[in-house]
Every structure is written in C-alpha cells, then in structure tokens.
C-alpha positions in Angstrom: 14.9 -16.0 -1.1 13.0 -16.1 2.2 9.4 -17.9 1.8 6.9 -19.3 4.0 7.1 -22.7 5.4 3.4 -23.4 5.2 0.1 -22.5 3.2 -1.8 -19.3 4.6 -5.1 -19.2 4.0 -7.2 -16.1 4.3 -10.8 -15.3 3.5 -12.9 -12.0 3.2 -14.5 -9.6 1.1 -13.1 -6.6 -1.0 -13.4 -3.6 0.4 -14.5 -1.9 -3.3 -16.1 -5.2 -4.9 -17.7 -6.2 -1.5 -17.7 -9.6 -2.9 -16.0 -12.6 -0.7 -12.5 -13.7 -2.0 -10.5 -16.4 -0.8 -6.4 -16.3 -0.7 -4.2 -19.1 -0.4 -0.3 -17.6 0.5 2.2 -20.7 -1.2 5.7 -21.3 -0.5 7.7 -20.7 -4.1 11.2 -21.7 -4.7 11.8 -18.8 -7.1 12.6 -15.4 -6.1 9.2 -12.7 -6.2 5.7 -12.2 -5.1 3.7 -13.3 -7.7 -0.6 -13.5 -7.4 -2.7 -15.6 -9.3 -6.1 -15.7 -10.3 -7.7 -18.8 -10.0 -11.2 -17.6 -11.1 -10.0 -17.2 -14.3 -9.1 -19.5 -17.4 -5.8 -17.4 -17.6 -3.8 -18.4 -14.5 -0.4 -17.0 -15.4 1.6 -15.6 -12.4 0.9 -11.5 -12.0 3.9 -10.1 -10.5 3.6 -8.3 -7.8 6.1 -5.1 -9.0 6.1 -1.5 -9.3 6.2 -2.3 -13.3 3.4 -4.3 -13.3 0.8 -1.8 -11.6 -2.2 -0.9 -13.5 -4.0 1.4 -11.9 -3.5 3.7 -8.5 -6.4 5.7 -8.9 -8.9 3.9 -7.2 -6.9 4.8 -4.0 -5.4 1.7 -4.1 -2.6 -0.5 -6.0 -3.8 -2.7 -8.5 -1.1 -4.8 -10.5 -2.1 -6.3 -13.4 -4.5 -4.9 -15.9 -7.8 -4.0 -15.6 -8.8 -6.1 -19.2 -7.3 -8.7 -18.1 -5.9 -10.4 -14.9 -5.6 -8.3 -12.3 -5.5 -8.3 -8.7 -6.4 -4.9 -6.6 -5.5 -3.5 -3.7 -2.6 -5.3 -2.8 -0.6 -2.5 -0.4 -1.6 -4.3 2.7 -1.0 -7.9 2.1 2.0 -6.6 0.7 3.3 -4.7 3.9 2.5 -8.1 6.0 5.1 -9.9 3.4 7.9 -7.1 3.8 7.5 -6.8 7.7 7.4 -10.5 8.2 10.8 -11.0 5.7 9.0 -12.6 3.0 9.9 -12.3 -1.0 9.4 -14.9 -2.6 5.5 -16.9 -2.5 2.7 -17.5 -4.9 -0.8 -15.8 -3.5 -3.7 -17.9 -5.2 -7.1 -15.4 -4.9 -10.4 -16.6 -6.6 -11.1 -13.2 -7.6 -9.9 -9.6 -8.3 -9.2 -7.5 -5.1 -7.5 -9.1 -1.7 -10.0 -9.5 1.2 -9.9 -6.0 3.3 -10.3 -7.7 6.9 -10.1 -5.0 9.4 -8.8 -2.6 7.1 -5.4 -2.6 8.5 -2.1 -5.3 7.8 -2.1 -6.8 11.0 -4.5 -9.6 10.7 -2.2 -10.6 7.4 1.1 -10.5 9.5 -0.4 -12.2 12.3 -1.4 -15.4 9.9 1.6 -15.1 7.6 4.1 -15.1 11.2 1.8 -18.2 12.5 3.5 -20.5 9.7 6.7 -19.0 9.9 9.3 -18.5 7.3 12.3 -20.2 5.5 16.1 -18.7 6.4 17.5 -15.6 4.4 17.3 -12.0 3.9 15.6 -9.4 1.8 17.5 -8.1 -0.4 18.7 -4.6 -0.1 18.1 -1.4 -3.1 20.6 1.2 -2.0 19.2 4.6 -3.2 22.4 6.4 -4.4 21.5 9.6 -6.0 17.9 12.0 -4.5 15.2 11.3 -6.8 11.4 13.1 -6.3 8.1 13.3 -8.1 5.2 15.6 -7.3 1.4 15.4 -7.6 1.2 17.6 -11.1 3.3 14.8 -12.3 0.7 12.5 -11.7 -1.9 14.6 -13.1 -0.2 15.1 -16.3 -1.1 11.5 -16.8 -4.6 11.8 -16.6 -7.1 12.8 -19.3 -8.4 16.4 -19.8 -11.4 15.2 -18.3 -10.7 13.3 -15.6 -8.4 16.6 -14.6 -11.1 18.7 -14.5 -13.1 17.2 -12.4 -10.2 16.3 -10.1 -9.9 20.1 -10.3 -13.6 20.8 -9.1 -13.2 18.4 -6.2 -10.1 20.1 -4.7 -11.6 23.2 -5.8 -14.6 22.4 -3.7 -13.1 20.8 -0.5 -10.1 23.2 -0.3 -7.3 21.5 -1.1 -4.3 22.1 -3.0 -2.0 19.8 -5.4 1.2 20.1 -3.7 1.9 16.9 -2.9 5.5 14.6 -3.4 6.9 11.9 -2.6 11.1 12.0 -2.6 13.7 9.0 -2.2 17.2 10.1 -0.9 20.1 8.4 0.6 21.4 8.0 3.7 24.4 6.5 5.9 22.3 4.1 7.6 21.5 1.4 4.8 18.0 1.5 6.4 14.5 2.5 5.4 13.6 5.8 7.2 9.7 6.9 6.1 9.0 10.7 7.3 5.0 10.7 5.8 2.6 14.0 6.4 -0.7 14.4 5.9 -2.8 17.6 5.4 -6.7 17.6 4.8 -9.2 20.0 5.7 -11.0 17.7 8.0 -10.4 19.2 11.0 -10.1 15.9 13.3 -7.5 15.0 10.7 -5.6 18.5 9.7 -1.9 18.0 9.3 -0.5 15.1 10.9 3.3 13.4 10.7 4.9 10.3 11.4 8.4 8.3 11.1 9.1 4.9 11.2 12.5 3.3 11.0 12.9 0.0 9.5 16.6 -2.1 9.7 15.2 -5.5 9.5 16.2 -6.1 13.1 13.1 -7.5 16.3 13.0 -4.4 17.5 12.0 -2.5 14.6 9.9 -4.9 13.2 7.9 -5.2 16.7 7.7 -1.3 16.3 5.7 -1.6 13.4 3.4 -4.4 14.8 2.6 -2.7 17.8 2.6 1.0 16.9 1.3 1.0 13.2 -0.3 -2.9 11.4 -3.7 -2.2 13.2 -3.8 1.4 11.8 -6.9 1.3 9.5 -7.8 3.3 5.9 -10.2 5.8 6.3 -13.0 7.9 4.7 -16.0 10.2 5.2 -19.3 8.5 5.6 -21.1 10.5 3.5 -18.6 9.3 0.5 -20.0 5.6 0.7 -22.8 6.2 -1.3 -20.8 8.0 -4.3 -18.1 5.3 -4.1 -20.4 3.0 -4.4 -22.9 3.3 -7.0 -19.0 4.2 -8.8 -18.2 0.1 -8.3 -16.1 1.1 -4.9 -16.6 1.1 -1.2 -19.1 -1.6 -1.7 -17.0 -3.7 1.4 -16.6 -1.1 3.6 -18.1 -0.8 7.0 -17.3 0.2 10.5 -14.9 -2.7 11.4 -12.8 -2.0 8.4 -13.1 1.8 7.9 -12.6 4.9 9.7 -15.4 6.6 9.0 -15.4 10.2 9.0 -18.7 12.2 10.0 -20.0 14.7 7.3 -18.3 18.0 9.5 -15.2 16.0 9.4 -14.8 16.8 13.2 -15.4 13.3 14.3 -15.7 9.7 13.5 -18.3 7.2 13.5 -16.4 4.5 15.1 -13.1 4.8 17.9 -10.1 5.9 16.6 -6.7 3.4 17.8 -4.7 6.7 18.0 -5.4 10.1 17.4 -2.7 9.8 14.4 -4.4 6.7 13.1 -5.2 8.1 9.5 -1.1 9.1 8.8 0.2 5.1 10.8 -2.1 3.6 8.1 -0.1 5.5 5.4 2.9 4.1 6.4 1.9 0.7 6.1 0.6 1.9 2.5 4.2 3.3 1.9 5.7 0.1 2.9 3.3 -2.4 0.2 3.9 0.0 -2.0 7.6 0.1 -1.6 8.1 -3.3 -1.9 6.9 -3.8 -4.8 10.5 -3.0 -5.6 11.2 -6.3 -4.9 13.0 -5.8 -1.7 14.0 -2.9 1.1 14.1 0.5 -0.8 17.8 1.9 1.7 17.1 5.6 2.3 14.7 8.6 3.5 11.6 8.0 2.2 9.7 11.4 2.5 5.8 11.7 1.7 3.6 14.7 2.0 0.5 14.4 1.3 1.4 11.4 -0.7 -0.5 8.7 -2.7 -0.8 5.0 -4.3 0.2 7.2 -7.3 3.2 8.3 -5.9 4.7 5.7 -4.6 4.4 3.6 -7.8 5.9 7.0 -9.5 8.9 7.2 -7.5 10.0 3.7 -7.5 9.6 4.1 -11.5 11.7 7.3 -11.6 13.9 5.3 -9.3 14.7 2.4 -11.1 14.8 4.6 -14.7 18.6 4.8 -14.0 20.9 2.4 -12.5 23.0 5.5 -11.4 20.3 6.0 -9.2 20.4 2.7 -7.0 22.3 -0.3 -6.0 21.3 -4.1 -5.6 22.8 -5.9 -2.6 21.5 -9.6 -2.1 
C-alpha cells in the first residue's frame, strides 16, 4: 500500500466552477484513494472507484453524488497518483471539483514525486476473458430527452456514435492503451496513440515526457454555451486548447501536433485506476469517453471470471 511520505498541497481553480479550490494530498495507512470535502459538514471519505462515479457526462469523472458530496473531475489528479505508484492517500479539497492547473497531469506528478513515496507496489487486475462496451450503450442510459438533443448535436457537427472502449488480455501482465480519435475538426481529424505502461523508469519517464503536459481541449466558440450551462467557467488559454470556430487552428501553441489524443491517454489512465490498481491488458479506445471508461471497468468487474487480483 504505497503512500506519500509527505502532505502535498495544491491550489487552483475548477476548470467548470472557476471557483478557487485548495487540495491537501495525506499519507493514509489504509489501502485506496479516498477525497474529502472539507467545505462541508459531511466529511466522510468519497472513494475514489469506478463504483462510486456519479456522473461522466460533464466530460469529466465525478465520484460521489451530485446531492451530496462529491468531488469532480478527478481523471488527472488521478493519473499523477497511478504514474507516480501511489494507492493509498486521503485528498482533503475545500470544495467540489480539483483545481485544473495547466490542464494537463504533470504539474500534479511533479508535486506529488517532490515528497516522494513509501515502499511497495500497485497492485495488479489481470484481465482474463475480452470484455467491450460501445457508445449506444451509454446512450441507452440517458433520458429520451437528453438523447435527442445528443442526436441534433452529432447530427449537426457530423459525427457518428460509433464509439468503444474494449479490455482484453495479453501475455505481457502490462497495460497497453491503443486510443483513437476522430472529429470533424480538421486540425484534429483522426489521430492514434499507444502507450505502454510496466511499472518500470523507463516507462514511467515515457509518460512524463511524451504525454503529462498534454492538455484537454475545446472550441472557443463553446466557452460561452458551457458556461452560462455552469461549465467552462475556469477555462482559459493556459489550461485549454482552444480550437478556432473553422476548427483548422488553435488559439494558443499546440505541444505536439497529436496533443488532443496524449491528453486522452492520461484520461484513460485516471480513469482506469479507479480500479484500484493497474488494469493488465490491451486497453483499446476509439473515439472513447469518461463514460466509457467508467462502463468498461463496471462490465469488467461484473464477473470475477473476467479478471484476477494479484497484490
């Protein structure tokens, strides 16, 4: 039960709520990642697990629920904890979504690494038997109206629900993300990645240097929408890629030219460890989601034929 050897503390503003938040990452001798909300008279632990998610809708994870405690987009904060070999710590935050910072995970892992971290290992999910789920399964969840109008907007910007997310296993015992991206945007248009992670320095400095800086992303022109909708109230151009209305361009410099699909790996990642450890086979996304993620791991974990835990 690997924790951190020292307090972290972080400070910033949601990148929906805009409002500042303070975090305060504790060492805990018991095994999880649990938040807790110290802006509220309720301050019981809200794990941090792919049972406990609320909401993915608001293109992010939220654990927790939204009429109660809960604590939202937690994906990249999460990624900085997996890469850095942490599972077990208490994350005090004096309100309801983690600061955004530049929009990417590596300011987290660079604070979290600073303290260090107690000896052991993560421990290891072994994904037996393939397992998929697809965007119309998603969408069966929804309401009749909140289809429709997710209807009209793909209707209206081209695109098409054929997205999945699949789990499969391999000889490896290692964590092998293939993630694809298509949108209509031309400076975006399909793009693919992989990333390999086996716990050793070499992938782990792979991920610092190739992917933690790659920042979430959206078209300017949204802002406004997102906004007066209670989101995208923290965004700006240090923390977001913004898109220009043609979509052939952005208002600030992109890292890489395959910035938008490196930031959905590290969205795979703190969404995959909300399994409580390294999920051990292919993990393949197209045109994948918050949503799906959080699907898989549940379709995953629905049958202990499907996996194997190995401390």
């Amino acid at each position: 039960m690997p924790t951190i050897k020292k307090e972290v503390i972080l400070s910033g503003v949601g990148i929906h709520s805009g409002l500042p938040v303070n975090v305060v990452i504790k060492p805990y001798e018991k095994n999880g990642i649990f938040f807790k909300r110290v802006d509220l008279d309720d301050v019981q632990l809200i794990p941090a697990r792919f049972d406990n998610v609320g909401e993915t809708k608001f293109r992010n994870t939220t654990i927790g629920k939204l009429n109660a405690g809960h604590v939202q987009t937690i994906e990249h904060l999460m990624a900085a904890l997996f890469i850095v070999g942490i599972d077990s710590a208490i994350i005090e935050i004096n309100g309801a979504e983690t600061p955004i910072l530049d929009g990417s995970a590596s300011e987290f892992i660079k604070k979290i690494k600073a303290v260090g971290k107690t000896e052991g290992d993560l421990k290891k999910i072994i994904v037996k038997k393939e397992v998929v789920v697809y965007a119309a399964d998603v969408i069966k969840q929804l309401s009749l109206f909140v289809r429709l109008k997710l209807w009209m907007f793909n209707k209206i910007n081209g695109r098409k629900v054929d997205g999945f997310v699949k789990l499969s296993p391999n000889q490896d015992g290692v964590l092998n993300i293939n993630a694809t991206l298509v949108y209509s945007e031309p400076i975006i248009g399909k793009q693919s990645c992989v990333y390999s992670y086996d716990g050793t320095k070499k992938s782990i400095d792979d991920f610092i240097k190739n992917f933690a800086r790659a920042r979430t992303f959206g078209k300017y022109s949204e802002w406004e929408y997102l906004k007066k909708r209670g989101m995208g109230r923290g965004a700006n151009e240090n923390n977001v890629i913004a898109l220009n209305d043609a979509g052939d361009g952005t208002l600030n410099k992109l890292l890489w030219k395959d910035e938008f699909v490196r930031h959905k790996i590290i969205d795979a990642i703190g969404d995959m460890f909300t399994s409580g450890g390294v999920v051990c086979g292919n993990l393949e996304s197209y045109k994948g989601s918050h949503a799906l993620n959080n699907l898989v791991l549940k379709k995953l974990f629905s049958n202990p034929d499907n996996y194997d835990i190995v401390q």
